[in-house]
TISEMI-941957 format. One record per residue (C-alpha): residue in three letters; residue number from 1; x, y, z. Coordinates in Angstrom, 2 decimals. Example, Ala and Ser with C-alpha at 12.3 -4.5 7.8 and 13.67 -1.06 7.14 Angstrom:
2
zalo aa: ALA | i: 1 | X: 12.30 | Y: -4.50 | Z: 7.80
zalo aa: SER | i: 2 | X: 13.67 | Y: -1.06 | Z: 7.14
***
This chain:
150
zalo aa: UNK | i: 1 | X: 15.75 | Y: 26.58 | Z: -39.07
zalo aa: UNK | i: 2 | X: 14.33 | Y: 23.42 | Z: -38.02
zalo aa: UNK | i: 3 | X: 17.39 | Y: 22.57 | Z: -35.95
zalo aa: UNK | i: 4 | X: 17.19 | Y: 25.62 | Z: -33.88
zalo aa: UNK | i: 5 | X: 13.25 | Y: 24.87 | Z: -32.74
zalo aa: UNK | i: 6 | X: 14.49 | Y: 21.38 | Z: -32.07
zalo aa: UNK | i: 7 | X: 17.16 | Y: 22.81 | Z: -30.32
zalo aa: UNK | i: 8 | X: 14.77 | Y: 25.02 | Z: -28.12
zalo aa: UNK | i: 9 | X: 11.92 | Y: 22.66 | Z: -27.51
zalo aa: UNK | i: 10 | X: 14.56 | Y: 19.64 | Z: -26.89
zalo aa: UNK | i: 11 | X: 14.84 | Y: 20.34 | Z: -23.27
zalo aa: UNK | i: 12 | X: 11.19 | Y: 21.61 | Z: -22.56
zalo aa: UNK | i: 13 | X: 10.29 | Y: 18.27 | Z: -24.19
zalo aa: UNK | i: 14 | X: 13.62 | Y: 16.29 | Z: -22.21
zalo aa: UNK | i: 15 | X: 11.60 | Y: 17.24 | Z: -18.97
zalo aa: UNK | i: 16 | X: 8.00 | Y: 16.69 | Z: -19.94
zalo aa: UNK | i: 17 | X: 9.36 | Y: 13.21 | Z: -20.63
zalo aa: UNK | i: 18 | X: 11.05 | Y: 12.71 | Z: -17.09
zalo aa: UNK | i: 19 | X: 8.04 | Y: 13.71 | Z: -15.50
zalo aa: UNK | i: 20 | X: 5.69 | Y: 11.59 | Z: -17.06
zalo aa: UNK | i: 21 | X: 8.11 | Y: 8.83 | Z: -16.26
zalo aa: UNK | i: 22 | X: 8.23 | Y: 10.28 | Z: -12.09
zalo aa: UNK | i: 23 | X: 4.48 | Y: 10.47 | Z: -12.12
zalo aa: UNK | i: 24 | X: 4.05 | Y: 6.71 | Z: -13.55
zalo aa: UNK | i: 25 | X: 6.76 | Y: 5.24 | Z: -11.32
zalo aa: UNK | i: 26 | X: 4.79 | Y: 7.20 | Z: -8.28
zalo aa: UNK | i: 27 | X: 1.11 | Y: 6.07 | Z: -9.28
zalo aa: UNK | i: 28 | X: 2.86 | Y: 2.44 | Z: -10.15
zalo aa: UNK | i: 29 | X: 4.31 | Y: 2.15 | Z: -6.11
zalo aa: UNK | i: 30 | X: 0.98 | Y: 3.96 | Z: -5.00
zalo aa: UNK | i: 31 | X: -0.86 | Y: 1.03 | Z: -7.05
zalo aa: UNK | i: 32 | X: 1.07 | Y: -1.55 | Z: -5.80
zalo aa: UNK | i: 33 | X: 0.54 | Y: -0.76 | Z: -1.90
zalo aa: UNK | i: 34 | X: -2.88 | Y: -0.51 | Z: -2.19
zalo aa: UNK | i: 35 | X: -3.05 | Y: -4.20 | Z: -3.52
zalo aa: UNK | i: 36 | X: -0.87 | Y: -5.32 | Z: -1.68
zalo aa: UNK | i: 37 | X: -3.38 | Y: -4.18 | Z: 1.55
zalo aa: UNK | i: 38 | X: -5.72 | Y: -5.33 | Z: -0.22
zalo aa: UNK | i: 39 | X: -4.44 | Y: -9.03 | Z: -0.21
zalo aa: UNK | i: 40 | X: -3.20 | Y: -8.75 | Z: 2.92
zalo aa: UNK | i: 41 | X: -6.78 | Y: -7.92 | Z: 4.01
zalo aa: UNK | i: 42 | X: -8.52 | Y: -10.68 | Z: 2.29
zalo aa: UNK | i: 43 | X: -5.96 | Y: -13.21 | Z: 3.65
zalo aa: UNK | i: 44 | X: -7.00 | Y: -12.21 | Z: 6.95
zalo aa: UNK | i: 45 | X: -10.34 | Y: -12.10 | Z: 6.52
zalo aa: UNK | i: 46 | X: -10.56 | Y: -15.93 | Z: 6.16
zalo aa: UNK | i: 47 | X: -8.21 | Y: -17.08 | Z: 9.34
zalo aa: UNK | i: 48 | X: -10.28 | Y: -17.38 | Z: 12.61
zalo aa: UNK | i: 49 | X: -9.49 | Y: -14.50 | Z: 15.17
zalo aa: UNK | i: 50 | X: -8.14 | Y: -13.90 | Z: 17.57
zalo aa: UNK | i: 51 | X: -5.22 | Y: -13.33 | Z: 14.93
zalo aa: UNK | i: 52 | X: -1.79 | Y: -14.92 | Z: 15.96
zalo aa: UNK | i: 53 | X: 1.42 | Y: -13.67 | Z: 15.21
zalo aa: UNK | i: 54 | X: 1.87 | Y: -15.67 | Z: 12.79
zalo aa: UNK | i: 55 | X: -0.74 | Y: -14.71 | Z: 10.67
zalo aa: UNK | i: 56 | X: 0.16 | Y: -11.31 | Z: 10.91
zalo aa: UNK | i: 57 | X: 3.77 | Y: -11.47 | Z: 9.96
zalo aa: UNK | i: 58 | X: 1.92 | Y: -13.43 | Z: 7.05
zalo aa: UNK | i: 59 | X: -0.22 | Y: -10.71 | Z: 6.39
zalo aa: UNK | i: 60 | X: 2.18 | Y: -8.26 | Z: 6.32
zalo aa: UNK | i: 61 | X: 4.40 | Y: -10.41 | Z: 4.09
zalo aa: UNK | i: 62 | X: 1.63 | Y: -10.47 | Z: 1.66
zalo aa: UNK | i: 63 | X: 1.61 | Y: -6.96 | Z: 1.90
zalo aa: UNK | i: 64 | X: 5.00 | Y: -5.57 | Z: 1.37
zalo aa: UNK | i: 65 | X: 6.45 | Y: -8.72 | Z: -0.61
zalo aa: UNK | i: 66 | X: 3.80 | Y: -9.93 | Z: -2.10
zalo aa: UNK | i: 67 | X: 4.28 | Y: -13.47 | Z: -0.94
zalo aa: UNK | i: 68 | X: 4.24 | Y: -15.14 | Z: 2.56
zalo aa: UNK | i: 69 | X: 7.86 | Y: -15.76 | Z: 2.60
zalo aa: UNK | i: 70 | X: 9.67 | Y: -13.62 | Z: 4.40
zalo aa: UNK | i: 71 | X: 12.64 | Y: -14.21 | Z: 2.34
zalo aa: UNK | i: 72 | X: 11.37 | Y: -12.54 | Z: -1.02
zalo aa: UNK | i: 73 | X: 12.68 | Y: -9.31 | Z: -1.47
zalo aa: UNK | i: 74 | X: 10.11 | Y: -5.82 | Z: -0.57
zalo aa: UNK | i: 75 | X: 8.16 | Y: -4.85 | Z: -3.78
zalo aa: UNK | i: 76 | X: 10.54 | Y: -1.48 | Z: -3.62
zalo aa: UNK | i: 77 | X: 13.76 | Y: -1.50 | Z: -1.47
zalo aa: UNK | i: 78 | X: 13.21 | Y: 1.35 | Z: 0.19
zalo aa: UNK | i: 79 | X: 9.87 | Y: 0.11 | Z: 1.74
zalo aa: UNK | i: 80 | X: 12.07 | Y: -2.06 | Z: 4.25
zalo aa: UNK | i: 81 | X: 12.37 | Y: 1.03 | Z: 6.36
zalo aa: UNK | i: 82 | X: 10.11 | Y: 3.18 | Z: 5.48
zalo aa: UNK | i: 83 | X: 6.41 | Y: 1.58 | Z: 5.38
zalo aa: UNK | i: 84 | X: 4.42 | Y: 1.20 | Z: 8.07
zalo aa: UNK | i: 85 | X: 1.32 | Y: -1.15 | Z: 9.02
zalo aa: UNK | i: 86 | X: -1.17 | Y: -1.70 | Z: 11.56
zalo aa: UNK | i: 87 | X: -0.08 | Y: -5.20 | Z: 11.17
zalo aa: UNK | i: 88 | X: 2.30 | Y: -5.78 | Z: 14.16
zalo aa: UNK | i: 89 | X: -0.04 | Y: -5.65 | Z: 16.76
zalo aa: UNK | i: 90 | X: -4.05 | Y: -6.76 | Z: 16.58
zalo aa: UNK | i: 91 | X: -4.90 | Y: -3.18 | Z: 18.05
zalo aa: UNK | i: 92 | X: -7.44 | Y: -1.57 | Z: 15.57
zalo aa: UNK | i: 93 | X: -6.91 | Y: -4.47 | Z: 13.13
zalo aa: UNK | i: 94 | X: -9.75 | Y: -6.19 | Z: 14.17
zalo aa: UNK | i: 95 | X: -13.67 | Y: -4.11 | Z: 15.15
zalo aa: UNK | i: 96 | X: -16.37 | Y: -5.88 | Z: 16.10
zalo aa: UNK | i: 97 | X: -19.91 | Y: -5.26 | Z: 15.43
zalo aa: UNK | i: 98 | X: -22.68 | Y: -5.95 | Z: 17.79
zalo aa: UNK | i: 99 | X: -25.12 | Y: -7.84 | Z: 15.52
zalo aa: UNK | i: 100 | X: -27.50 | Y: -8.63 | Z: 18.19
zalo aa: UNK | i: 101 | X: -30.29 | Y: -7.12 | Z: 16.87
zalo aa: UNK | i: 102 | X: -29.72 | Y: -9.19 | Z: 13.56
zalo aa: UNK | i: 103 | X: -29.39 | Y: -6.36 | Z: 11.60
zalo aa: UNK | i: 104 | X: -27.54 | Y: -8.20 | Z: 9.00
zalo aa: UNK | i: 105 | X: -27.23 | Y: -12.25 | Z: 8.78
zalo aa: UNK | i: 106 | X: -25.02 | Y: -13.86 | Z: 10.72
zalo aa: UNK | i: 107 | X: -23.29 | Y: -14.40 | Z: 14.21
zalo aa: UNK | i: 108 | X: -24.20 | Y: -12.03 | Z: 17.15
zalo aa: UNK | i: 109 | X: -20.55 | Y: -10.38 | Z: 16.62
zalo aa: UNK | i: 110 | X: -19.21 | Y: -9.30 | Z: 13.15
zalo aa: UNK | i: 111 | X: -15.69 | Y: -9.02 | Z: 13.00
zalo aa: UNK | i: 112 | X: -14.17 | Y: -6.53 | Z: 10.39
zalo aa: UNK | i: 113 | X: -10.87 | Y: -6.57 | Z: 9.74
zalo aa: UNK | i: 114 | X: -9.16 | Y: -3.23 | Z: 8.56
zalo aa: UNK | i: 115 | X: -5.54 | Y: -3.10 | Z: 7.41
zalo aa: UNK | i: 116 | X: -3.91 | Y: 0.49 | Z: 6.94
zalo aa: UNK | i: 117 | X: -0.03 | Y: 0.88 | Z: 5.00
zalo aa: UNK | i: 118 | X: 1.82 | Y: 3.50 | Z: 4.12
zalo aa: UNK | i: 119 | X: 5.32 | Y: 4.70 | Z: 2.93
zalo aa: UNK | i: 120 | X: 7.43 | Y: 7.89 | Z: 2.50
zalo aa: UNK | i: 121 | X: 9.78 | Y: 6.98 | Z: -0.32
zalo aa: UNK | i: 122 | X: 12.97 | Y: 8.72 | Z: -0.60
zalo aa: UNK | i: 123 | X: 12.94 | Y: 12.36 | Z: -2.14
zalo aa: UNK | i: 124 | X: 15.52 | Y: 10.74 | Z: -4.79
zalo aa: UNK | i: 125 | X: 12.90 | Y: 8.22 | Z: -5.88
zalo aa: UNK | i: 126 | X: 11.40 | Y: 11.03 | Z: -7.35
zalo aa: UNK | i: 127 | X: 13.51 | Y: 13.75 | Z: -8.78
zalo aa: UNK | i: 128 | X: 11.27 | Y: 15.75 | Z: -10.77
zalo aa: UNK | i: 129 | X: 8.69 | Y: 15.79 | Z: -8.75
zalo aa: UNK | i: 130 | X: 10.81 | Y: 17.13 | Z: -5.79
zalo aa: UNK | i: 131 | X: 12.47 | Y: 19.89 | Z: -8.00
zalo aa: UNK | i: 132 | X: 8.96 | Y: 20.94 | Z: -9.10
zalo aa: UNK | i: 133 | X: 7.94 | Y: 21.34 | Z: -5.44
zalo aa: UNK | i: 134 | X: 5.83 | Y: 18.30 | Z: -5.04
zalo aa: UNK | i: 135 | X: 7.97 | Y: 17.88 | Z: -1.64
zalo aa: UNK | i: 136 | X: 8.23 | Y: 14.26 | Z: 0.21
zalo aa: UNK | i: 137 | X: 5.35 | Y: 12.05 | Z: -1.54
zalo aa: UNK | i: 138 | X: 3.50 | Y: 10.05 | Z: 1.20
zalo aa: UNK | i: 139 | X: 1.46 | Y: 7.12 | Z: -0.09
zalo aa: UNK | i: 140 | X: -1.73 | Y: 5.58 | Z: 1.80
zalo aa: UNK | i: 141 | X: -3.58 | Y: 2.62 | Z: 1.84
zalo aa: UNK | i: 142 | X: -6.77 | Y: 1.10 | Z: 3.60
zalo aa: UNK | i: 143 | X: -8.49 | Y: -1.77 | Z: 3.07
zalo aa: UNK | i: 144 | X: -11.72 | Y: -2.94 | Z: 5.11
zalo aa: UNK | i: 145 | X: -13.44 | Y: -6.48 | Z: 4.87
zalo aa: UNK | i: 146 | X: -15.81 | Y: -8.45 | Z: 6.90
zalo aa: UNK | i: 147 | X: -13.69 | Y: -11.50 | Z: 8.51
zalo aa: UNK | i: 148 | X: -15.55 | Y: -14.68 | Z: 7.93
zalo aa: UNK | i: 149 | X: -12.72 | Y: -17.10 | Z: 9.71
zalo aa: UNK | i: 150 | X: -12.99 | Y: -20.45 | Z: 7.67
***
């Protein structure tokens, strides 16, 4: 008797067990692109602007690789095609605030520096969840922080 429950729960429970694994493999990617913003943001937020290239290939090194050598693999390997920054260009990267007034302490112009990722992994990456309708995953990222150039 006991074999034939086990032997109709084994695949209910076969699949529960997949999923969990899809959904922590999806929150652990998820996790590791918003840190990886976040460092990228932090970095820049201590190099004077304007930003060279330089700094923004190392930025966005820091993002996706989680170094600043270009040479280290991605964090995921599908994220060499399919992520994408504000990082290639200082458009929207950098806002300034008119502090004139002296609303808060510090120079007349504030500089925040916002850095946005994300990334479609492949519908593969995630079986389960693409059998179970959760269709093509898109993970986001944004990171905002005040750029104090030292």
């Amino acid at each position: 008797m006991a074999a034939v429950e086990f032997g109709i729960l084994l695949p209910f429970m076969v699949v529960l067990l997949a999923g969990i694994t899809d959904v922590g493999r999806s929150i652990w990617q998820h996790h590791t692109l918003q840190k990886g913003v976040r460092d990228a943001a932090r970095y820049l937020s201590r190099v004077p602007t304007p930003l060279t290239t330089a700094q923004r290939t190392a930025a966005k090194n820091l993002a996706l690789r989680g170094s600043f050598d270009g040479s280290k693999p991605f964090h995921f390997g599908h994220w060499s095609s399919s992520v994408t920054t504000n990082l290639d260009s200082e458009t929207g990267l950098i806002t300034p605030y008119d502090n004139t007034a002296k609303t808060f302490r510090g120079p007349d112009t504030i500089n925040t520096i916002t850095v946005t990722a994300s990334v479609s992994p492949p519908a593969a990456e995630f079986p389960l969840l693409s059998l179970f309708g959760g269709g093509a995953v898109q993970y986001s990222a944004r990171y905002q922080v005040r750029n104090i150039g030292e």
